[in-house]
C-alpha positions in Angstrom: 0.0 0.0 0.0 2.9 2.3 0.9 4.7 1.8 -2.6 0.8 2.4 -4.2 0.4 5.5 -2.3 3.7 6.5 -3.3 3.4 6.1 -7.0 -0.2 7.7 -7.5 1.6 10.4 -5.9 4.1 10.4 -8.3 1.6 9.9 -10.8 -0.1 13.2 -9.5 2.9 15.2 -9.7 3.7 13.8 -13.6 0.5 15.1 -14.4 1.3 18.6 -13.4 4.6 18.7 -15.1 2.9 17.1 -18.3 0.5 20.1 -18.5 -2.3 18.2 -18.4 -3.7 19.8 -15.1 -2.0 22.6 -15.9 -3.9 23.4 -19.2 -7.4 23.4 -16.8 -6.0 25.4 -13.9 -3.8 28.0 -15.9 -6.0 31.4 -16.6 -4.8 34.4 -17.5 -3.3 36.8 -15.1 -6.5 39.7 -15.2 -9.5 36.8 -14.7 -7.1 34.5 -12.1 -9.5 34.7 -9.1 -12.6 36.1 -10.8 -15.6 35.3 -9.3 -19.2 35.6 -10.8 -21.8 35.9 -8.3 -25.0 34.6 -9.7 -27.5 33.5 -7.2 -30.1 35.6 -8.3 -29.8 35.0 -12.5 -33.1 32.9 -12.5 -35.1 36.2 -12.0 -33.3 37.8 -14.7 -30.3 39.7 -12.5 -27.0 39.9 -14.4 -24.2 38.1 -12.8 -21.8 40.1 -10.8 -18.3 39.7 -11.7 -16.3 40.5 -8.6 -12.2 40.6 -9.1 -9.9 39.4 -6.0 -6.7 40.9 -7.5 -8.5 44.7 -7.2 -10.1 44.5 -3.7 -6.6 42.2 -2.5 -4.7 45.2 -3.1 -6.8 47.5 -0.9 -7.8 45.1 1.9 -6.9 41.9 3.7 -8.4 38.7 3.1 -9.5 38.5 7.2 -11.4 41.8 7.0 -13.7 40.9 4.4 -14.2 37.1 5.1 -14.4 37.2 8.7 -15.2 40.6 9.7 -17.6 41.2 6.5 -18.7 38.1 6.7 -17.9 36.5 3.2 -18.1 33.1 2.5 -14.9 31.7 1.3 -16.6 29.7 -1.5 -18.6 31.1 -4.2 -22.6 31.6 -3.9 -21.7 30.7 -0.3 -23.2 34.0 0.8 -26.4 35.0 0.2 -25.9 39.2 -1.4 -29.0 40.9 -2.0 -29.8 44.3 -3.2 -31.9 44.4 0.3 -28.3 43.2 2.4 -26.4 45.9 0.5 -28.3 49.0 1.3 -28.8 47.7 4.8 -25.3 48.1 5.2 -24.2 44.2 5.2 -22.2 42.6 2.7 -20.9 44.7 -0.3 -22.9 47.5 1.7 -20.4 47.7 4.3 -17.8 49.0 2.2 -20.0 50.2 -1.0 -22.3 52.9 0.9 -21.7 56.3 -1.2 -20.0 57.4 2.1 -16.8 55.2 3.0 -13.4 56.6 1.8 -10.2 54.6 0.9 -7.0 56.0 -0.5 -8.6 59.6 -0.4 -11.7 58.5 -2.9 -15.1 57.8 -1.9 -16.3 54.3 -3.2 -19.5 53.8 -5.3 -23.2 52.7 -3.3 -23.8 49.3 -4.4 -27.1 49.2 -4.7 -30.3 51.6 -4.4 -34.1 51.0 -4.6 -34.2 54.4 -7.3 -33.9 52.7 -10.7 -33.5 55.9 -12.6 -31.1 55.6 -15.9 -28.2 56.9 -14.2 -28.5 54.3 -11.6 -28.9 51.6 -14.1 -25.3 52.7 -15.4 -24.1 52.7 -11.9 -25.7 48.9 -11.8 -23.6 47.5 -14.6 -20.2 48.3 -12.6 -21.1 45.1 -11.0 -24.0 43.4 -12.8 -21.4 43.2 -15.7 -21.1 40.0 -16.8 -21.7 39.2 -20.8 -21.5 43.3 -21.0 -18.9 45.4 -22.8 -18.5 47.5 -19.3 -15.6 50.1 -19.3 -13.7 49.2 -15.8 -12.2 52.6 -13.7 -9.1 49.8 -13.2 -7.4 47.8 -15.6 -5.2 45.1 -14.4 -2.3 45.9 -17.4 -1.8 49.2 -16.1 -2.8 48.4 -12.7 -0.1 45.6 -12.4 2.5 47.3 -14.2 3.5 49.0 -10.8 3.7 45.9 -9.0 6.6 43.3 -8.6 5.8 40.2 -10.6 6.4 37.1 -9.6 5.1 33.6 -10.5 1.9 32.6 -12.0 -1.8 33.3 -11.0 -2.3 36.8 -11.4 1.7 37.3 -11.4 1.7 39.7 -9.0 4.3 39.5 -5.8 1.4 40.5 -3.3 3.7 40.0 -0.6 7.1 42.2 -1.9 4.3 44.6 -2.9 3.6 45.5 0.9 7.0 44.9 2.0 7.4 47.8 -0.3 4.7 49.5 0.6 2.9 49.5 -3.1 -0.2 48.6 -1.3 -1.1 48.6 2.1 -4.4 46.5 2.7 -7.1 47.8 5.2 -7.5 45.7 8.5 -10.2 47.9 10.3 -13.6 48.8 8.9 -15.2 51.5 11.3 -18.6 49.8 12.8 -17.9 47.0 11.2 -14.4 45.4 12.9 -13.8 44.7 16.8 -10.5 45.8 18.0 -8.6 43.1 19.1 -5.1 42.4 20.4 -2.7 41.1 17.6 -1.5 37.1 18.4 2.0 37.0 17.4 3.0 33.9 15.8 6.2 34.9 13.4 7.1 31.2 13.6 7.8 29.1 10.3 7.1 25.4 10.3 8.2 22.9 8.5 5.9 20.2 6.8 7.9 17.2 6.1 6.7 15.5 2.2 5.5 12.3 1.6 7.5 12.1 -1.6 11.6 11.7 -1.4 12.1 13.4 -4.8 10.0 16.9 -3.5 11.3 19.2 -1.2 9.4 20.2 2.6 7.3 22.7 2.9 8.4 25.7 4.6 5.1 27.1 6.0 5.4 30.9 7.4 2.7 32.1 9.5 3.8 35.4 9.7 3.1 35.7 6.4 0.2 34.3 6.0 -1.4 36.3 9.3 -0.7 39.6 7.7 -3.3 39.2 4.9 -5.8 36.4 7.1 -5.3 36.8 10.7 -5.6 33.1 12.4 -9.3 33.8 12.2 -9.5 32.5 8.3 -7.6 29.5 8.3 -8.6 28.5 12.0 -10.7 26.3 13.0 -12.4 25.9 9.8 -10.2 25.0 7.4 -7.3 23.8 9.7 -9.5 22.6 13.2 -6.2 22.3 14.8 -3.1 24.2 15.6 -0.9 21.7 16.7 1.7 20.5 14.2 1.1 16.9 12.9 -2.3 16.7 14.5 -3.9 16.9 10.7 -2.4 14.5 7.5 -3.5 15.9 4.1 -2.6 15.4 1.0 -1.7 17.0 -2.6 -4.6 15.2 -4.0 -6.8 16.4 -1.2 -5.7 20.1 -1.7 -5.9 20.2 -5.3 -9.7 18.9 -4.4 -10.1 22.2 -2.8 -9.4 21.1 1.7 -6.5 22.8 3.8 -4.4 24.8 1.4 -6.6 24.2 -1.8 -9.4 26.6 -0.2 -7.1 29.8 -1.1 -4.4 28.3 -3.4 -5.3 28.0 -7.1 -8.2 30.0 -6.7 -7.3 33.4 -5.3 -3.5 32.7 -3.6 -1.1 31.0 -6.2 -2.1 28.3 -8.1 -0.8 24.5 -6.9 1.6 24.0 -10.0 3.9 26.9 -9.0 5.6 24.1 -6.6 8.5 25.6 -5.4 6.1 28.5 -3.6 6.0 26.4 -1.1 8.5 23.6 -1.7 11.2 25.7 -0.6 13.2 23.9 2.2 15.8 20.7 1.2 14.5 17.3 2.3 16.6 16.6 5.4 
C-alpha cells in the first residue's frame, strides 16, 4: 500500500509537469481569481463579476471574510440588493459614504432605478457586457513586482514595499482586538523523497488572514502533525486548496512552497 500510495503520488505530480492539469488550472493573469456571483440570474439579475486581484490590493483577506462576513466559497453567501443597502455585505464598504485611499467608493445598490442608476448597476452586474472598468489590471499591475503565476503579481514584496497597504479595520464594522503574534515558520515534512518540505510561514500568512481564516475551519487544529492531508486532497479544494489555485497562487507553481531541502 505504501509503494501504491507513493506512486499515485508520483503519478499526480507527472500530471502537473505534463500540463495536463496545468492546461485546466492555468488562466490568465486579469480573470485568475474572478468570481461571478450569480445567485439571483433565475429572475433575470445579471451576474456580478467581482475581481480578487483589485479588492486584495486594498484590503486583507481577514477583513472581508471574517469581519464582512464572506463566504470563502462562491454563492456561499447570500448578497442581496436588500443586504447591500442595509449596510451588510458589499454595503459595508459600498455605501456612497466610506473613503479609501482619499476616494469615496460607489453605493452598491439603491431602490431608485433611474437611468443613471442603471449605469451605476452594470459596474457590478457586468457579466456578458462590454462595461468600461475605472481599473485595468495591465496598467494596474505594471507598478507591482511580478512574480510567479496566477495573477503574477508578488502581493507580498508589494507591501514589503509598501505599493499597497491593505485595510485591517472597517469602522462599525471590525472589533478591535489584540494582535496574536506567531512569526514562527514550520516545516511540513513530504510524503515524496524526490520533492522538497514545505516551509510554511505564519507570519506571512497572518498579515493578509489573521488566524481567524484558516482556523478552526479550514485547519480545526493548531498543533503541528495533528492533521495529514494530502496534494490530491488540496488540489480537491481542503487545507491549502481553499485559497491556493483559486485566489492565492495556483498549486503547479511548486516551489512557492516547496522551498526547504528534504533533510
Amino acid at each position: 500500500m505504501h509503494l501504491f500510495n507513493r506512486l499515485f503520488t508520483l503519478f499526480f505530480f507527472l500530471l502537473f509537469s505534463s500540463g495536463a492539469v496545468s492546461a485546466m488550472t492555468i488562466v490568465p493573469p486579469d480573470i485568475y481569481g474572478r468570481v461571478v456571483i450569480n445567485n439571483y440570474r433565475s429572475k433575470g439579475i445579471v451576474p456580478v463579476v467581482f475581481d480578487h486581484w483589485l479588492h486584495r490590493a486594498k484590503f486583507t483577506c481577514r477583513l472581508c471574510h471574517i469581519d464582512i462576513g464572506f463566504a470563502m466559497e462562491a454563492g456561499g453567501t447570500k448578497i442581496s440588493a436588500a443586504t447591500n443597502m442595509k449596510g451588510f455585505h458589499c454595503g459595508a464598504c459600498h455605501n456612497g459614504n466610506r473613503v479609501f485611499g482619499g476616494r469615496k467608493t460607489f453605493g452598491s445598490c439603491s431602490d431608485n432605478f433611474t437611468q443613471e442608476e442603471g449605469a451605476r448597476c452594470e459596474r457590478c452586474h457586468s457579466l456578458g457586457k462590454n462595461v468600461k472598468k475605472e481599473y485595468e489590471f495591465n496598467t494596474f499591475s505594471k507598478r507591482l513586482p511580478s512574480k510567479g503565476l496566477g495573477n503574477g503579481i508578488d502581493w507580498e514584496e508589494a507591501e514589503n514595499k509598501g505599493l499597497i497597504n491593505p485595510v485591517d479595520f472597517l469602522e462599525d464594522i471590525s472589533i478591535k482586538r489584540t494582535p496574536l503574534k506567531m512569526d514562527k515558520d514550520v516545516v511540513i515534512e513530504s510524503r515524496g523523497t524526490w520533492m522538497s518540505d514545505v516551509l510554511f510561514s505564519h507570519k506571512k500568512h497572518a498579515l493578509w488572514n489573521g488566524c481567524e481564516v484558516c482556523h478552526p475551519e479550514i485547519f480545526p487544529s493548531t498543533k503541528k502533525g495533528t492533521i495529514k492531508y494530502s496534494m490530491l486532497q488540496i488540489a480537491g479544494g481542503e487545507y491549502c486548496g481553499v485559497c491556493h489555485d483559486k485566489v492565492a497562487f495556483p498549486l503547479i507553481d511548486c516551489q512557492r512552497c516547496h522551498t526547504k531541502p528534504v533533510q
